[in-house]
C-alpha positions in Angstrom: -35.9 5.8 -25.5 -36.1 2.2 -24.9 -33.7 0.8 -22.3 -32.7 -2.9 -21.3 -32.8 -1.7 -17.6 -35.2 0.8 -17.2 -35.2 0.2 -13.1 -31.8 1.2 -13.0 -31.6 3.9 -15.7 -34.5 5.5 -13.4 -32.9 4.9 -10.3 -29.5 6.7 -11.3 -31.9 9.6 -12.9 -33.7 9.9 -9.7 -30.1 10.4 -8.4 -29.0 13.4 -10.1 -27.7 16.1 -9.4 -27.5 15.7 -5.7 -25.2 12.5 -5.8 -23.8 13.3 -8.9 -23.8 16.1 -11.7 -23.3 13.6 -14.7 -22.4 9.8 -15.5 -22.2 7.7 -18.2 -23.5 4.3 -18.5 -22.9 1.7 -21.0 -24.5 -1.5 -21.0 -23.6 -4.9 -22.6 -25.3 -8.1 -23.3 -23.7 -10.4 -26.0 -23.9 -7.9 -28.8 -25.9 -5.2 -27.7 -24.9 -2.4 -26.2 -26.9 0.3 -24.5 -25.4 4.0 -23.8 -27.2 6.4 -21.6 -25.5 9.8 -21.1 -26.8 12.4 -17.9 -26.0 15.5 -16.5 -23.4 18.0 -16.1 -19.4 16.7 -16.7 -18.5 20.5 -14.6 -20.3 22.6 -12.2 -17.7 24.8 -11.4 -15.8 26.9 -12.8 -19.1 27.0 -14.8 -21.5 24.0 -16.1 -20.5 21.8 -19.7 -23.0 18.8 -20.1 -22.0 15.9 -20.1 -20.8 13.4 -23.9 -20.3 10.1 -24.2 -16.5 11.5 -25.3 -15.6 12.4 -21.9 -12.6 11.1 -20.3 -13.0 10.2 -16.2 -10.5 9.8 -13.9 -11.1 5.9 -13.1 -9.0 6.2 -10.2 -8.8 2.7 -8.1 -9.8 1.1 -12.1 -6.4 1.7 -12.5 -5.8 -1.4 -10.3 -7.7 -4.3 -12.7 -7.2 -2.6 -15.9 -3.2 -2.0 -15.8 -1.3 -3.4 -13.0 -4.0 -6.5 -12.2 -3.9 -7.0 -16.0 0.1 -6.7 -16.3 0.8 -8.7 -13.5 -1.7 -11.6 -15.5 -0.3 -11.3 -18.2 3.5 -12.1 -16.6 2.4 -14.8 -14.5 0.7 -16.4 -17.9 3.8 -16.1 -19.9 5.7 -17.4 -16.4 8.0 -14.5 -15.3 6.4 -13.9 -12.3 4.6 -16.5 -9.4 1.6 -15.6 -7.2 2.7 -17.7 -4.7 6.8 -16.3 -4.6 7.7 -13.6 -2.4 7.6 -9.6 -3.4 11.2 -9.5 -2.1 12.5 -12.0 -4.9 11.8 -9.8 -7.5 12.2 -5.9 -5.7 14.6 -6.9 -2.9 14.2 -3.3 -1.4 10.8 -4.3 0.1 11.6 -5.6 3.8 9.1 -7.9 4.6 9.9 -11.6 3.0 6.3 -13.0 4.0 4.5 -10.9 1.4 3.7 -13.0 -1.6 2.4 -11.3 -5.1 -0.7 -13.4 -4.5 -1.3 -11.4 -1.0 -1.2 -7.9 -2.7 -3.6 -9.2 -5.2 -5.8 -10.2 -3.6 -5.7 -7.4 -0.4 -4.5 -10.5 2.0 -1.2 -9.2 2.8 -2.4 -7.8 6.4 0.1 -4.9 6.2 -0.4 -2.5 7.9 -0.3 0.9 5.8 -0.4 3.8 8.2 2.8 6.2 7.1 3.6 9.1 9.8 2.7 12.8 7.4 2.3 10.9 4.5 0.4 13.8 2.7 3.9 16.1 3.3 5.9 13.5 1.6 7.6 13.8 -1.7 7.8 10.8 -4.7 11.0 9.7 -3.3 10.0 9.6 0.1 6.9 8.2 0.0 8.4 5.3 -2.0 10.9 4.7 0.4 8.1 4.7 3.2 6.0 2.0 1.4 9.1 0.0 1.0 9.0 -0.2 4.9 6.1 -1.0 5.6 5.0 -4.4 7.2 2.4 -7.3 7.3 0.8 -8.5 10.9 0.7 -11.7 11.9 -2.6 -12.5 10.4 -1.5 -12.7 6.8 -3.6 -14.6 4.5 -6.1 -14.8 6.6 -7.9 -11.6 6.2 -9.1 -9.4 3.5 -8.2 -5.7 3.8 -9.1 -3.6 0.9 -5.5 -1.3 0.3 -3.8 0.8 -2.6 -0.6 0.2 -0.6 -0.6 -3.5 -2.2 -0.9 -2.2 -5.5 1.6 0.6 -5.2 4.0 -1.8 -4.1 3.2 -4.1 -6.8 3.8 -1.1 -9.4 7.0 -0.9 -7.9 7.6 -4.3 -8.6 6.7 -4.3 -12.4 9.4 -0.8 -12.7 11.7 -3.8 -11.2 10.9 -6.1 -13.9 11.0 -3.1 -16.8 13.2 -0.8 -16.1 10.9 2.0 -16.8 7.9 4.1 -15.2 4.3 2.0 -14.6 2.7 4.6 -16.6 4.8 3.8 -19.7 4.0 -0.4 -18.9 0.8 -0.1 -18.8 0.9 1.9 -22.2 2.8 -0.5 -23.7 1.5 -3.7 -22.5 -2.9 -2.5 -21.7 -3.2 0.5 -23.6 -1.8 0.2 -27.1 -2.8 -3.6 -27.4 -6.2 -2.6 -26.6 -6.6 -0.2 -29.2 -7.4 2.4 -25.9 -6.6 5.3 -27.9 -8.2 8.0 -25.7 -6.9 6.6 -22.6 -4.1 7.9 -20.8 -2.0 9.5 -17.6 -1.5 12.8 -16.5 0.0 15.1 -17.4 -2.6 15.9 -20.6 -2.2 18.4 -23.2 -4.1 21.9 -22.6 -5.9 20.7 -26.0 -7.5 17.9 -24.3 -8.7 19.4 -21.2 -12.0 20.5 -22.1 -12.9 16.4 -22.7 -11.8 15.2 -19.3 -14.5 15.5 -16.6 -13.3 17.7 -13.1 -13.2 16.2 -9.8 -13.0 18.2 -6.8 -12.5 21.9 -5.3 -9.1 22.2 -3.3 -8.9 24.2 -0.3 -7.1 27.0 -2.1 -9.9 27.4 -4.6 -8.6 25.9 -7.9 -10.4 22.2 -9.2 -8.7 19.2 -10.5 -9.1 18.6 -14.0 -6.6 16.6 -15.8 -4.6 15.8 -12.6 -4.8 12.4 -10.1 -7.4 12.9 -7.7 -5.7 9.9 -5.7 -3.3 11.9 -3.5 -0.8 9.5 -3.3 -0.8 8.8 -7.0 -1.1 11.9 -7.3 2.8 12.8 -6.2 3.6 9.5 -6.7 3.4 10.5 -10.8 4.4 7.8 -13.0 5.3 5.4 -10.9 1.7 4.9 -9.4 0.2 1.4 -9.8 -3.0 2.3 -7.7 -4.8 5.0 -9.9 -3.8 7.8 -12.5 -6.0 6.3 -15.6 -8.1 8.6 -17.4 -10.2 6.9 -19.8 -13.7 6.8 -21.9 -16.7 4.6 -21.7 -15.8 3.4 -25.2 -12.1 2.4 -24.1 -13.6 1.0 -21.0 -15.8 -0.9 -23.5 -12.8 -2.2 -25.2 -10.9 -3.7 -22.0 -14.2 -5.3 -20.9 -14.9 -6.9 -24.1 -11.8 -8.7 -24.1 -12.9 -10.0 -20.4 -16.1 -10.8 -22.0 -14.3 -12.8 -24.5 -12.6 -15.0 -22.1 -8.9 -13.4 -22.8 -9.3 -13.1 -26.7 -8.6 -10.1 -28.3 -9.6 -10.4 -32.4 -8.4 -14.1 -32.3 -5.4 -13.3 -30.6 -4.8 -14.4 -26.5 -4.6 -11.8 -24.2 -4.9 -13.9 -21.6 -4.6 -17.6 -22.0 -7.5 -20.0 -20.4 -5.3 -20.8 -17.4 -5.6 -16.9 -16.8 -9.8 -16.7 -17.3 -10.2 -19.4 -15.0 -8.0 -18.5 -12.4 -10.0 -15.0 -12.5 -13.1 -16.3 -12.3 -12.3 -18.2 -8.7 -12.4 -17.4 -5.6 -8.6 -16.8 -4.5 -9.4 -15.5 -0.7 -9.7 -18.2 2.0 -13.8 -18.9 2.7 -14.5 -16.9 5.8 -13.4 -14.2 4.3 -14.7 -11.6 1.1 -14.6 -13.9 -1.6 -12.2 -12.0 -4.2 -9.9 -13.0 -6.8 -6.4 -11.5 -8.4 -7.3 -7.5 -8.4 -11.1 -7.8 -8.4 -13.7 -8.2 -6.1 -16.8 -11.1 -6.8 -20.1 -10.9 -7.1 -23.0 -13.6 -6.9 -22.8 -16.6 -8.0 -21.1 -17.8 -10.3 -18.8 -15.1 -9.4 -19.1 -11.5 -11.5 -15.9 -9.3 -11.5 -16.6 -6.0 -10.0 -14.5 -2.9 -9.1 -15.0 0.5 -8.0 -13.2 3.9 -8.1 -12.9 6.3 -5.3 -13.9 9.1 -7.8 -17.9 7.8 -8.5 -16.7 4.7 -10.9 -17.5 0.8 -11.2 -17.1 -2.1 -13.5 -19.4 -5.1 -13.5 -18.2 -8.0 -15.8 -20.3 -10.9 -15.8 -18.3 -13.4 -18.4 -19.9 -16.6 -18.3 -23.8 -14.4 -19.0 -21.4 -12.2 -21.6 -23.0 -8.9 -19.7 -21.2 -6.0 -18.2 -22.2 -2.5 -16.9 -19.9 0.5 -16.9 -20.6 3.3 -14.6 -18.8 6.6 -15.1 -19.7 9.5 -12.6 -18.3 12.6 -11.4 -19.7 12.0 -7.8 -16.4 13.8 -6.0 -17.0 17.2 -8.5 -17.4 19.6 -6.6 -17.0 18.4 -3.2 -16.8 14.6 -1.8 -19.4 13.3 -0.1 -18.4 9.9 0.2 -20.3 8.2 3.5 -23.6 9.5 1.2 -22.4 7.9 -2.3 -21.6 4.3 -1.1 -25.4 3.4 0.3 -26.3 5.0 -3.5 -23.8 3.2 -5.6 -24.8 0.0 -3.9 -28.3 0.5 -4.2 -27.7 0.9 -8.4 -25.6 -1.9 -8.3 -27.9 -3.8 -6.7 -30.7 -3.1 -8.8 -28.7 -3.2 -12.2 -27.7 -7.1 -10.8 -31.6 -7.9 -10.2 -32.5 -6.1 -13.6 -29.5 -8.1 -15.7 -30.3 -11.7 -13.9 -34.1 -11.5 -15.0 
């Protein structure tokens, strides 16, 4: 078939099965989309190829789809301020230099290391987040964490009285229309549709559960990772990004919101990044990626976007291998898209 990036189509063909069984791709450009299907969703317990119907675990997607997008959304309607301390809004957190802002944009310089963290139960590994602390060179660097988005999940239960996994329902899913998106725990009805991730030591594979440990026991109150969702949800969220903030008329984000995502909000000798997302190029694309083989490219002001889906950690993780790979598609898909 025809494809509007044949280079990169090939490249992530020429890719399977050894960095991945399966992916899904979609591709958008103003008002054509592209979607390009591969591979095997399971090689263990036995093989199932892969549909367009799957669900992935997006793991760190979680971040810009629900808690980057949540935390937007409250600073627009002016309940929250980037600039204002964590502390003033989930006084349990100890250190008072650590401003939303820092957490957004993986600034805050804390330093994340928790003693057995793996051992730990929810409770516990809440209360050891809550302890943690920043260095002195807050602000200044850029340290790529879920620590700041867990904490800032723990922030938004603050504001709502209720488990993250319930506000991001509310406030992403539901407005979106992202009908086949959701958290764990699934129903045994909808576990043939979501793709596995990877083998644990005593045998059994993940299917339906977090891959993200510490989401994993952190359950509902995770604001690092835990979505599961479709390339046609995905589509939906990244259409409303294409759209500068407007979903079917109506503002999701105002335009104070679009352009304060589409600058650079890290100091200049740093990686340029902005609330949640990384940046690309110039002018700056939005891009994120997921532990689990998973990336978003959103490039408003051309109205173009890419979203990978892969099951790159199913069965085992290879992970020093898979990051030359993914940047080498990205990389071509960005040459392909600005010709």
């Amino acid at each position: 078939m025809m494809t509007m990036y044949p280079e990169t189509v090939q490249l992530i063909q020429e890719k399977m099965p050894t960095v991945f069984p399966g992916a899904v791709l979609r591709f958008i450009a103003g008002e054509t989309q592209e979607t390009q299907v591969f591979g095997q969703a399971a090689l263990l317990p036995k093989t199932e190829p892969m549909t367009k119907d799957h669900l992935f675990d997006l793991a760190s997607l979680t971040k810009v789809i629900c808690t980057t997008t949540v935390l937007l959304k409250l600073w627009d309607q002016g309940k929250i301020e980037m600039e204002a301390p964590l502390t003033r809004w989930l006084p349990a957190f100890k250190d008072d230099r650590v401003t939303i802002k820092h957490l957004l944009t993986h600034t805050a310089a804390i330093n994340t290391w928790i003693p057995h963290r793996d051992q730990l139960g929810a409770a516990a590994l809440r209360k050891a987040y809550l302890q943690l602390e920043s260095s002195d060179t807050i602000g200044q660097t850029v340290n790529y964490t879920d620590t700041g988005t867990i904490l800032l999940g723990f922030l938004l239960e603050e504001l709502y009285q209720k488990p993250v996994t319930e506000i991001f329902q509310e406030e992403v899913l539901t407005p979106l229309g992202m009908k086949n998106s959701g958290f764990p725990p699934f129903p045994p009805s909808q576990l043939p549709l979501i793709v596995p991730t990877q083998q644990q030591p005593d045998g059994s594979i993940l299917r339906g559960i977090t891959h993200d440990p510490k989401a994993r026991v952190l359950g509902n109150h995770a604001g690092n990772a835990g979505l599961f969702s479709t390339v046609d949800d995905l589509t939906l969220f990244v259409q409303l990004l294409l759209a500068n903030g407007q979903q079917q008329g109506a503002p999701l984000f105002s335009e104070k919101v679009m352009q304060a995502l589409a600058q650079r909000q890290t100091p200049e000798s740093t990686k340029p990044r902005t609330y949640g997302w990384d940046l690309l190029g110039a002018p700056y694309q939005l891009f994120h990626t997921g532990y689990t083989g998973t990336f978003l490219a959103v490039d408003i002001p051309n109205k173009k976007a890419f979203i990978f889906l892969s099951n790159r950690v199913h069965p085992v993780d290879h992970r020093e291998s898979y990051l030359g790979h993914r940047d080498e598609i990205l990389q071509c898909y960005l040459k392909e898209s600005a010709e």
